[in-house]
C-alpha positions as CSV (number, residue, x, y, z in Angstrom):
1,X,0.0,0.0,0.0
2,X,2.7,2.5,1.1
3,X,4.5,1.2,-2.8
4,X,1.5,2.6,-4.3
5,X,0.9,5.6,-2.2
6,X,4.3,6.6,-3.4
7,X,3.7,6.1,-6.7
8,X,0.6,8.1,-6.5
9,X,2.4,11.2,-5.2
10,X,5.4,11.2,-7.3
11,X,3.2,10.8,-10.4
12,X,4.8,13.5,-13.1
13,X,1.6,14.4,-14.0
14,X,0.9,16.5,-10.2
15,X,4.4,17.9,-10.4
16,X,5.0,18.7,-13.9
17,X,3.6,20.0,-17.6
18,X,2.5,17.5,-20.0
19,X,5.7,16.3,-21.8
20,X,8.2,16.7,-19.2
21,X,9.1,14.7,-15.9
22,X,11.7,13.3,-13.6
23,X,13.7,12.4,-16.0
24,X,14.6,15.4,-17.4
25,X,16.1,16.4,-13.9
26,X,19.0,13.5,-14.0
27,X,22.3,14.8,-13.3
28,X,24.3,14.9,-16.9
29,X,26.9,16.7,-18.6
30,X,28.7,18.2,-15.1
31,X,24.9,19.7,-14.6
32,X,23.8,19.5,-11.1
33,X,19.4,19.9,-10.8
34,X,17.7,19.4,-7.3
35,X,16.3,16.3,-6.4
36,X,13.3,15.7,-3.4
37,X,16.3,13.4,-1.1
38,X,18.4,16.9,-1.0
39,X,15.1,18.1,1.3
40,X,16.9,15.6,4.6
41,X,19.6,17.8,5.0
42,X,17.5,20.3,6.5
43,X,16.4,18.2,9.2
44,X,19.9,17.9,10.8
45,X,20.6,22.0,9.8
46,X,17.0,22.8,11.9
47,X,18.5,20.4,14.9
48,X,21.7,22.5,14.6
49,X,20.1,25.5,14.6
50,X,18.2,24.9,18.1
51,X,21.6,23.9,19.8
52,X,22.9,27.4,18.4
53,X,20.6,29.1,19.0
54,X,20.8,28.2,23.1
55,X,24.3,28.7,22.9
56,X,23.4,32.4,21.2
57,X,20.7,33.8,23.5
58,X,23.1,32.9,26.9
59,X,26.2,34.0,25.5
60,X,25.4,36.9,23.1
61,X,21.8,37.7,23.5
62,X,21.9,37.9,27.5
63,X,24.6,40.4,27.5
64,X,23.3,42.2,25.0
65,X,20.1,42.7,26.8
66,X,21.9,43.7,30.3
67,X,23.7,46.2,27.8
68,X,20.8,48.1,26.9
69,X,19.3,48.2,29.8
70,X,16.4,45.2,29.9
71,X,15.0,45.4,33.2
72,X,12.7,42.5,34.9
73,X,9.6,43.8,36.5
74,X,9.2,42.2,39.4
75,X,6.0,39.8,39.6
76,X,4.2,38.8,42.4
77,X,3.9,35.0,42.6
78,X,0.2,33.7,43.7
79,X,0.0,32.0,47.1
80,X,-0.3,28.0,47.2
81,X,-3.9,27.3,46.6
82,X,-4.8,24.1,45.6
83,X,-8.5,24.5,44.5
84,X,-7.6,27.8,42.5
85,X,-4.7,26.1,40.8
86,X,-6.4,23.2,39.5
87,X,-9.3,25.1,38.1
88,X,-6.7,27.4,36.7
89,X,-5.0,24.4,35.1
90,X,-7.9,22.4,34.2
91,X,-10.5,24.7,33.5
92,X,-9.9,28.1,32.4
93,X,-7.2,31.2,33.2
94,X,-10.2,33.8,33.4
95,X,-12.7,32.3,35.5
96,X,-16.8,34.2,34.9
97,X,-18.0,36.0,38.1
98,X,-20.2,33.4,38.5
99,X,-17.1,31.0,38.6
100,X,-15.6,33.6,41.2
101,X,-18.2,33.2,43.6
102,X,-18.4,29.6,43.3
103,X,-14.5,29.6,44.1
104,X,-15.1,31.9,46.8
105,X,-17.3,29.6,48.7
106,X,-15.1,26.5,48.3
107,X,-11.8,28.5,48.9
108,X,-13.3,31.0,52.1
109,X,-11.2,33.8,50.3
110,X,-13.0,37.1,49.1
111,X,-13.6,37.7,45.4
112,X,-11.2,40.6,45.5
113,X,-8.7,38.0,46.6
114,X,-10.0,34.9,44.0
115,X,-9.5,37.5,41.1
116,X,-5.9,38.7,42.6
117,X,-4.6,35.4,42.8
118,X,-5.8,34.5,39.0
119,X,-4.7,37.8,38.0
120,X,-0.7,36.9,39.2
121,X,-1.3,33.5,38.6
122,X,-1.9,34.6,34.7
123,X,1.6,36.5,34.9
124,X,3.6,34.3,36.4
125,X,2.9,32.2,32.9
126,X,3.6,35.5,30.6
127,X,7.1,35.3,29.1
128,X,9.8,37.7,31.0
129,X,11.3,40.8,29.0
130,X,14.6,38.6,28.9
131,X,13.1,35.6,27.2
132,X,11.1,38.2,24.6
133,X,14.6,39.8,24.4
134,X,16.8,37.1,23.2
135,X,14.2,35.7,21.0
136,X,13.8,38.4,19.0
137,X,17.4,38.8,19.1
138,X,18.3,35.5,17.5
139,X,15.6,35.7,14.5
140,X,17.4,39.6,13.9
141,X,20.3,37.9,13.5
142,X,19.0,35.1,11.4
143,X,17.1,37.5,9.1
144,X,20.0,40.0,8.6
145,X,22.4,37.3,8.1
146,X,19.5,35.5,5.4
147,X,18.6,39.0,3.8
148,X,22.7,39.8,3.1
149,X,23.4,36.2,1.9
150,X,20.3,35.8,-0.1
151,X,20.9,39.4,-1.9
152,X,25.0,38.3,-2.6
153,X,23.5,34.9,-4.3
154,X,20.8,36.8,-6.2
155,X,22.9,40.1,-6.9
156,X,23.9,38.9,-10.2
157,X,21.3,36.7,-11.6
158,X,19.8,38.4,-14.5
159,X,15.8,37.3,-13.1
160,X,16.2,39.6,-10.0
161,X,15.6,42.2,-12.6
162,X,13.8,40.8,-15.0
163,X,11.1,38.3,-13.2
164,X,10.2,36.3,-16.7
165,X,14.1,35.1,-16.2
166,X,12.8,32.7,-13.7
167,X,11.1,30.7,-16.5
168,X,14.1,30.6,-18.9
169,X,14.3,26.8,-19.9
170,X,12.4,25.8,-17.3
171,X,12.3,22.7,-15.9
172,X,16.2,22.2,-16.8
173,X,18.0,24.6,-15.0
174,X,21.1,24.2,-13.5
175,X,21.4,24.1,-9.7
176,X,24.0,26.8,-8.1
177,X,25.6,25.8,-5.1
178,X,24.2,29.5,-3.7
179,X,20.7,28.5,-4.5
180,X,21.6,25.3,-3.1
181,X,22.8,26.5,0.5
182,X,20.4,29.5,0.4
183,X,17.7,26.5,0.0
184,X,19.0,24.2,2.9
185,X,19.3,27.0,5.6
186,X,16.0,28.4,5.5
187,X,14.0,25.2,5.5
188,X,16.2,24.7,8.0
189,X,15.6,27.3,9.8
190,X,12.1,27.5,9.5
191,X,12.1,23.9,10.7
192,X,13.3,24.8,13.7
193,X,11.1,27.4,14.7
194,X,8.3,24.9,14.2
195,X,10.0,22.5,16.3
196,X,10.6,25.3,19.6
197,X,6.3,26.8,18.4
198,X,5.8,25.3,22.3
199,X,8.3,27.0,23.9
200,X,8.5,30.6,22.2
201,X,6.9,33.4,23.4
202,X,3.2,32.4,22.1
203,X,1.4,35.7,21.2
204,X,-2.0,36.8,19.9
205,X,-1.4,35.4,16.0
206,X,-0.4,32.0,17.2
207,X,-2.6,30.3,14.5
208,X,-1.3,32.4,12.2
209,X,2.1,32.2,12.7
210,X,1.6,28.0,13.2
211,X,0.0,28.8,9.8
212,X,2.7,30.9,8.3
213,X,5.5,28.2,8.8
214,X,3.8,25.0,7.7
215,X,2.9,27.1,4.5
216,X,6.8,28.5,4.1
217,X,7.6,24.6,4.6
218,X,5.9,23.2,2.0
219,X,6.4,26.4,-0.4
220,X,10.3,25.5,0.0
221,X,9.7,22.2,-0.3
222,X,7.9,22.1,-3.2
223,X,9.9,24.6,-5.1
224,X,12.8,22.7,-4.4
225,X,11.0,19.2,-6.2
226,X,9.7,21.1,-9.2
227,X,12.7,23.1,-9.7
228,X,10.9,26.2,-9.3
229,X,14.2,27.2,-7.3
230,X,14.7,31.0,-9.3
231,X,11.0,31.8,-8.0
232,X,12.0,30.5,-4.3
233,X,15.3,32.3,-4.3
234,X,13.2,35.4,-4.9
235,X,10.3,34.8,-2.6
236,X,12.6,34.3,0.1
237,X,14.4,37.9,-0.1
238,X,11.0,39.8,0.0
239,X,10.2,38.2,3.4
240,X,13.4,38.2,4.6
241,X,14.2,41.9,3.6
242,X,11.9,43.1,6.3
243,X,11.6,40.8,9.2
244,X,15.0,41.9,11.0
245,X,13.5,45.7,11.2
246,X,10.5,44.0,13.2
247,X,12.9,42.3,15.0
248,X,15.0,45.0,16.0
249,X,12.3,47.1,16.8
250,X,11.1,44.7,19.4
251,X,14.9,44.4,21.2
252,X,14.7,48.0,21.4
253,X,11.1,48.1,22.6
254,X,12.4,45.7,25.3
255,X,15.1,47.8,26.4
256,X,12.8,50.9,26.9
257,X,14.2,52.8,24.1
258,X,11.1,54.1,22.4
259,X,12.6,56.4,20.1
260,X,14.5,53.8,18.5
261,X,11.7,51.0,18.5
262,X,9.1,54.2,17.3
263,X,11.5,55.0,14.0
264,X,12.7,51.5,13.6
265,X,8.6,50.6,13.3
266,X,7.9,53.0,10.7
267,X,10.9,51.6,8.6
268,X,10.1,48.3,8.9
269,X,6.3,49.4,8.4
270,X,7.4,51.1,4.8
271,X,9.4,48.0,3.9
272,X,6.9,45.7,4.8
273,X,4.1,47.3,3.0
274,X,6.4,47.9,-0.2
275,X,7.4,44.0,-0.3
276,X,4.6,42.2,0.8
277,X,1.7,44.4,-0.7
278,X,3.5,45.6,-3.7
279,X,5.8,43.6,-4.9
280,X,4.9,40.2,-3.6
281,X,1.5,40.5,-5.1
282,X,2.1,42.7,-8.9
283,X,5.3,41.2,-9.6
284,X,6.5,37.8,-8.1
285,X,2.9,36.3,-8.0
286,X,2.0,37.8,-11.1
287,X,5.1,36.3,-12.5
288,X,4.1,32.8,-11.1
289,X,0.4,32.6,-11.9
290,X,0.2,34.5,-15.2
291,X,3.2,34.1,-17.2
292,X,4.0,30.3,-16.7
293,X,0.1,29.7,-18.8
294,X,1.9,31.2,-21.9
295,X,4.8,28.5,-21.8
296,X,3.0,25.9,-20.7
297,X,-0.4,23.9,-20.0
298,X,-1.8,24.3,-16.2
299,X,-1.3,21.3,-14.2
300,X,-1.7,20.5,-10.4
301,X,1.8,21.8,-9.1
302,X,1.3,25.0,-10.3
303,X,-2.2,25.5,-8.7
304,X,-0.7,24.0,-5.8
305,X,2.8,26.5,-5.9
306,X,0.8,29.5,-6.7
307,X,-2.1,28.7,-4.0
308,X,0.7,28.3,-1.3
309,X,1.5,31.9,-2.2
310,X,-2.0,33.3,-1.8
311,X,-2.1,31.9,1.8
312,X,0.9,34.1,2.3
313,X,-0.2,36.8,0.2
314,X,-3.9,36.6,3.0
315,X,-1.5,36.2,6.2
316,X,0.5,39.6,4.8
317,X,-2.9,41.2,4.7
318,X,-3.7,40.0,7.9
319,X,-0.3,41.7,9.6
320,X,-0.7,44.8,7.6
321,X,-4.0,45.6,9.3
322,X,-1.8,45.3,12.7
323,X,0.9,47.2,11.6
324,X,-1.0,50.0,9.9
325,X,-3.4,50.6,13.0
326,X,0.1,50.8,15.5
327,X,2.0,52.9,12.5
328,X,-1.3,55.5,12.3
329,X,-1.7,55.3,16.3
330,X,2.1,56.1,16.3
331,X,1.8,59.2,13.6
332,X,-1.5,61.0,15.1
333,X,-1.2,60.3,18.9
334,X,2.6,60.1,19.5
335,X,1.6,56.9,21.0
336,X,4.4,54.1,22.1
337,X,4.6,51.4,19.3
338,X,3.4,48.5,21.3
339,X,3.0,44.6,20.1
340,X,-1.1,44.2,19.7
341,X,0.2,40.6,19.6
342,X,1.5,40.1,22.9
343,X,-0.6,39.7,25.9
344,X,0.9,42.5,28.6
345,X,1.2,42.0,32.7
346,X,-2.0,42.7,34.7
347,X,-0.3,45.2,37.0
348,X,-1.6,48.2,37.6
349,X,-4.9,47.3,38.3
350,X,-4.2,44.7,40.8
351,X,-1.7,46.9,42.3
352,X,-4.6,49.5,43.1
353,X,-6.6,47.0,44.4
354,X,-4.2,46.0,46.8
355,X,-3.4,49.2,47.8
356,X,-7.6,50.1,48.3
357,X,-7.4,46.3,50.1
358,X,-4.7,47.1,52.6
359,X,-6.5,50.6,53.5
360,X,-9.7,49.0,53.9
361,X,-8.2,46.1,55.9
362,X,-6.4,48.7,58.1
363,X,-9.7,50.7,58.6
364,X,-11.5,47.2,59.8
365,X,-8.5,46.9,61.8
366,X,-8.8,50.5,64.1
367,X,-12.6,49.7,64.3
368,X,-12.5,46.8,66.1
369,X,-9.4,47.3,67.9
370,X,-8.6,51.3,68.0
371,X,-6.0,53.1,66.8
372,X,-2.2,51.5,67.1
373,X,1.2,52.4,67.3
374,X,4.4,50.2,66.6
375,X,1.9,47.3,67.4
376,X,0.2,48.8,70.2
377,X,-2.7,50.0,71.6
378,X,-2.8,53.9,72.0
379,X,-4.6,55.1,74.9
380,X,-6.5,59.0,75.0
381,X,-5.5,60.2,78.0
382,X,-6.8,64.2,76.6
383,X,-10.1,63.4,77.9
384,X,-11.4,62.6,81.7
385,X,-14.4,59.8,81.9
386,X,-17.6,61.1,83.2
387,X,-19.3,59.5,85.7
C-alpha cells in the first residue's frame, strides 16, 4: 500500500507540464538539478540550529540585553492554593464572576482575593522581558544574516531584474551551489522554529504564525522538487528583507528605548508594506500565476505552488492591518509602538486594588481594635471619663 501511495504522489503528472518529468532532472553533462532526497539535509541543519541558538541567547543575547538596559519587573507569585490552581489548570485562566463566587465559597477567600490570585497567577505564565529579548534577538540575526546572503547569491542573476528570467528553460535549469545552501538553511531554519512553536513566546497570532510556517515549509519544499528554485530564491528575499526591522524594533522596545523602537517601526512598516503588498503580489505572483500559462499547460503543481502563495499573500494582509493601525496610532497620537500581539502584565490594576485592600483592611483593623502604634494600643489620656 505505502509502494502505491508513493507512486501516487510522485506521479509526473501533479508535479510537472505534460511532456516533461523526472527524467529530465537527471544529473548529466557536469549539470547539477535538485532532487526531493536533498530536502533531509534540512532536518539535521534545523536540529543545529536549536543547539545554536541556546548557545546564542546565553552567551550573546543575554549580555546584550543587560547592555541596553532590559530590566525584569518584578512579579508577584500567587500563594499555594490548591482549589484555584487546579481550576486554573484544568478549567480556564479567566474564570466568569459566577465562577468567582463559586471559588469563593469553596476556597473561604473574598472575590477581591479569587481575582488577585488568578490575576498573578496569569503573569507568572507570561514570558519575562529577557526571554522576549533574546528571542527576538536570534531571529534579527537570522534575518540579517539571510537578507545579506540571499541578496549576494541573487545580486547577479539576470531574473532579480527581470522576473520572466525565472522561467528561462524551465524545468532544466542548472542548480548553483548559492541557490543550493540558500535552499537548505531556510528550510532549515524554518524547521526549527516549528520545532521550539511550544516554547516561544506564544502571542495573539499563534494560529497564524503556526500557519505561516507550515505554509513557508511546503512552499520550500515544493519549489525545491519542481525546480521552481529561481521563484523560491526570490520569494525568500521579499520576506526576509523586512523581518530583521520588526525584529529590532522589538529588542529596542524591550530595552525601553522608544525612540529607536518608534522609527525603527515606521521603517520596517514602509518595507513591509512595499514588499509584501507591492511587490509580492504585482510582480512575483504575477510572474508565477500569469506568465507560466503562456509557456505551458496548467497542471496541479502550479495551482498547488501559486495557492501556497496566496495563503501568504492573506496572512500579509492580515499583519498589515496590525501594523498599519500601531503605524497611524504612532503618527496621530505620539503613542508608544506596542506589540497588539503580545498579551501585557496585569499590573496596575491589581496593584490599586491591593493598595484600596490594605486601607480597607487597616480601617476594619482600628474599628475593632482602636487606633495603634508600633503594634500597640494607643490610649487617650486628653479626655477625663464622666461618671
Amino acid at each position: 500500500m505505502l509502494s502505491e501511495l508513493s507512486d501516487w504522489f510522485w506521479q509526473e503528472r501533479l508535479w510537472f507540464p505534460e511532456g516533461l518529468g523526472w527524467a529530465d532532472l537527471e544529473d548529466r553533462d557536469g549539470r547539477v538539478y535538485a532532487k526531493a532526497r536533498d530536502l533531509w539535509v534540512a532536518l539535521p541543519i534545523a536540529l543545529i540550529f536549536l543547539v545554536v541558538r541556546q548557545v546564542f541567547e546565553r552567551t550573546v543575547a543575554t549580555p546584550l540585553a543587560s547592555l541596553l538596559g532590559v530590566k525584569e519587573t518584578m512579579r508577584l507569585k500567587a500563594p499555594h492554593n490548591p482549589t484555584l490552581e487546579s481550576y486554573y489548570c484544568h478549567i480556564t485562566k479567566n474564570p466568569t464572576q459566577s465562577s468567582v463566587s463559586s471559588l469563593c465559597k469553596q476556597t473561604g477567600c473574598s472575590e477581591r482575593q479569587v481575582q488577585r490570585w488568578f490575576r498573578r497567577r496569569r503573569n507568572q505564565d507570561r514570558p519575562s522581558l529577557l526571554k522576549k529579548f533574546r528571542e527576538a534577538s536570534w531571529r534579527f540575526t537570522f534575518y540579517l544574516l539571510a537578507f545579506i546572503a540571499g541578496l549576494a547569491a541573487l545580486i547577479d542573476k539576470p531574473w532579480l531584474y527581470e522576473l520572466k528570467e525565472m522561467w528561462q528553460g524551465f524545468p532544466v535549469l542548472t542548480l548553483l551551489p548559492s541557490q543550493y545552501w540558500y535552499y537548505m538553511i531556510e528550510l532549515g531554519f524554518y524547521g526549527s522554529l516549528l520545532f521550539s512553536v511550544a516554547s516561544d513566546v506564544k502571542r495573539k497570532d499563534f494560529k497564524e504564525q503556526i500557519v505561516h510556517h507550515v505554509a513557508t515549509i511546503l512552499l520550500i519544499s515544493f519549489s525545491w522538487c519542481v525546480n521552481y528554485i529561481r521563484a523560491g530564491t526570490l520569494i525568500m528575499l521579499v520576506h526576509d528583507s523586512s523581518d530583521y526591522f520588526l525584529e529590532s524594533a522589538k529588542m529596542f522596545n524591550y530595552a525601553g528605548w522608544r525612540n529607536a523602537c518608534n522609527y525603527i517601526f515606521i521603517v520596517f512598516a514602509a518595507v513591509f508594506i512595499v514588499t509584501r503588498l507591492v511587490i509580492f503580489p504585482f510582480w512575483i505572483i504575477y510572474c508565477t500565476w500569469v506568465y507560466p500559462v503562456t509557456i505551458y499547460e496548467p497542471f496541479f503543481g502550479y495551482y498547488f505552488f501559486n495557492g501556497l502563495l496566496m495563503t501568504l499573500q492573506c496572512l500579509h494582509v492580515f499583519w498589515a492591518v496590525l501594523i498599519i493601525r500601531i503605524a497611524v496610532r504612532f503618527l496621530t497620537n505620539n503613542e508608544k509602538v506596542d506589540d497588539e500581539r503580545s498579551d501585557k502584565d496585569e499590573t496596575d490594576e491589581s496593584e490599586e486594588e491591593e493598595e484600596e485592600d490594605d486601607v480597607a483592611e487597616a480601617k476594619n483593623h482600628v474599628k475593632k481594635n482602636g487606633p495603634v502604634q508600633n503594634g500597640h494600643a494607643v490610649h487617650n489620656n486628653n479626655h477625663s471619663k464622666t461618671e
